[in-house]
N, C-alpha and C positions, 0 to 999 in steps of 0.2 A: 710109670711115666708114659705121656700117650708122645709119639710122634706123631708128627705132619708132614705131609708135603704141602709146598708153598704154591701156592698161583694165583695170577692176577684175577680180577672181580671179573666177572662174565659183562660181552659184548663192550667190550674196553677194547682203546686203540695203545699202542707201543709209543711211551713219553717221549720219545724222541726216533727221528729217523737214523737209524743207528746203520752204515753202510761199512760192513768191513774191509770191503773191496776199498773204498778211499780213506779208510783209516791204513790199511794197509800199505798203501800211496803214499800218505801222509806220515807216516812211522817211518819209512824206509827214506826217505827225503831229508831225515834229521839223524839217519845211523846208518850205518858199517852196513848195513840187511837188504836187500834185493824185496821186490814186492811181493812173489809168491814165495819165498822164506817169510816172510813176514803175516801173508797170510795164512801160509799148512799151520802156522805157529795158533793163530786164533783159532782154527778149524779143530785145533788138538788139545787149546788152551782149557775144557775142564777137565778134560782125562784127564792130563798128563800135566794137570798144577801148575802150569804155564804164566809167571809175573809178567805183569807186563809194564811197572811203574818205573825199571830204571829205561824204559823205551818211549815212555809216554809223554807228549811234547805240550807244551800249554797251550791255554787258547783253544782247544777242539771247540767249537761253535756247531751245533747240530739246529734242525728245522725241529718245533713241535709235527710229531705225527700227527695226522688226519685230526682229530678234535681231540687231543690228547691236552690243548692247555687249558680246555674248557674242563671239562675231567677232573682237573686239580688234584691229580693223587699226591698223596705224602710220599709215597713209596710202593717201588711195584716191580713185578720179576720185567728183564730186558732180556729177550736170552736167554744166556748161561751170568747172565750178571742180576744184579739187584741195583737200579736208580732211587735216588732220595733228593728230596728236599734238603737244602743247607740245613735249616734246624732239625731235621731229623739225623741228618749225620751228624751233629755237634752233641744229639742225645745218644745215639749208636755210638760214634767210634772208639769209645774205651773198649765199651763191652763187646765188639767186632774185631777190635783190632789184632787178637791172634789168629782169626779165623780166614782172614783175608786180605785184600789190599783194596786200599780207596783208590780212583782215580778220577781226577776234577774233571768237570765239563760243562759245556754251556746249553741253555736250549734257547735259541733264540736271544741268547745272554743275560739270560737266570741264570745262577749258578748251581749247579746239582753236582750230585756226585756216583759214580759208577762204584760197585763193590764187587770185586773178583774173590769168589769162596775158592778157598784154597785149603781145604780141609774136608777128609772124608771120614765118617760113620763108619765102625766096625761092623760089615753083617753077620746076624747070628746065622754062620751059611747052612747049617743044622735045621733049621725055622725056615729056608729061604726054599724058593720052586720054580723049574725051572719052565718055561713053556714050549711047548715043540710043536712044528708046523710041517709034517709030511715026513716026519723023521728029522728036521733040522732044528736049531734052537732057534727061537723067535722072542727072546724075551725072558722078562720073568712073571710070573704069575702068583708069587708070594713073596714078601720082602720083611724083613725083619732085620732089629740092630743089637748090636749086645749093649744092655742096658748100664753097665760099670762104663764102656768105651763112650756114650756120647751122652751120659749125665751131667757132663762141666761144659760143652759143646753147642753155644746157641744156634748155630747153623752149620751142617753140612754138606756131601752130595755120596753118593754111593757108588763104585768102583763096580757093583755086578750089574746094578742099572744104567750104567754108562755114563754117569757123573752130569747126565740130564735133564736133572731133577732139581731142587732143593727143598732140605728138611730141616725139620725144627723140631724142638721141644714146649712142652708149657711157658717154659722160661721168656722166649723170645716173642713166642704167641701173647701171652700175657702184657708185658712191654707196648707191644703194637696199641691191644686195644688197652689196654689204661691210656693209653696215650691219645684215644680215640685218634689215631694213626687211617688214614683211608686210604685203599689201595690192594692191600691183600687179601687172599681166603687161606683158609688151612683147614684143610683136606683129611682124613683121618685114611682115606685110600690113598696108598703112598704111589700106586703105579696109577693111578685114573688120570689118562690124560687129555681130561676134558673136567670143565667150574662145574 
């Protein structure tokens, strides 16, 4: 089973101007939460599996980024999230839904939808390497997953690479392009972070 790392098509702009600083505003405006509680909470939200849908208020209205509407992606990494087009989320969220949480939003009042991975990949930490920079750690330099842990697993993120990333199997790659899905690449270097 090959894994992937997921990332957007080269010289691609971000579907939405996505500011967390006034999502963080605007979250703490409708709850119990203060704004920099609400933001260390996004800053920590893929390590530390961080829901964010019983906080998440309707209506977020975002600008398309720079020529992001021209672009017309189906689907493409935001961050630590995944954005989609309604009918791609209507085809995704069965087969997503243990893996993460949807949250609704607008771009310019399209309606898409944000996916927060909430699930991490067993590394095979035996297979995995670490890489050292003057004597300090800087990373990893080989990455690997235990093959039984993320065979039922259409997406997830990895706990020694900093839950930075996201990955996939055949399973979810396949999906995309039968669907001729536009938007993603999949990367067979799991740590390359560059298309």
């Amino acid at each position: 089973m090959t894994v992937y790392q997921i990332k957007n098509e080269a010289y691609t702009y971000d579907v939405i101007d996505l500011d967390i600083v006034e999502i963080s505003e605007t979250i703490s405006k409708n709850n119990d939460l203060d704004t920099d509680t609400v933001l260390r909470l996004f800053m920590s939200s893929s390590l530390n599996n961080i829901e964010f849908s019983h906080l998440w208020p309707e209506g977020l209205n975002f600008d398309y980024f720079g020529k992001a509407k021209k672009q017309n992606y189906d689907i493409s990494r935001l961050g630590k999230f995944l954005i989609m087009k309604m009918p791609v989320y209507e085809l995704l969220k069965e087969r997503l839904a243990n893996f993460g949480e949807f949250l609704p939003v607008k771009a310019e009042g399209n309606s898409m939808m944000l996916f927060n991975l909430l699930t991490f990949g067993q590394e095979q930490k035996d297979m995995c390497l670490t890489k050292y920079e003057d004597g300090f750690e800087d990373g990893l330099e080989l990455l690997n997953f235990e093959q039984d842990d993320i065979q039922n697993k259409l997406l997830f993120k990895s706990k020694l690479e900093g839950a930075q990333k996201v990955y996939c199997t055949d399973e979810f790659k396949n999906i995309i392009q039968s669907n001729n899905l536009k938007g993603l690449v999949f990367d067979e270097d799991l740590l390359d972070p560059f298309v």
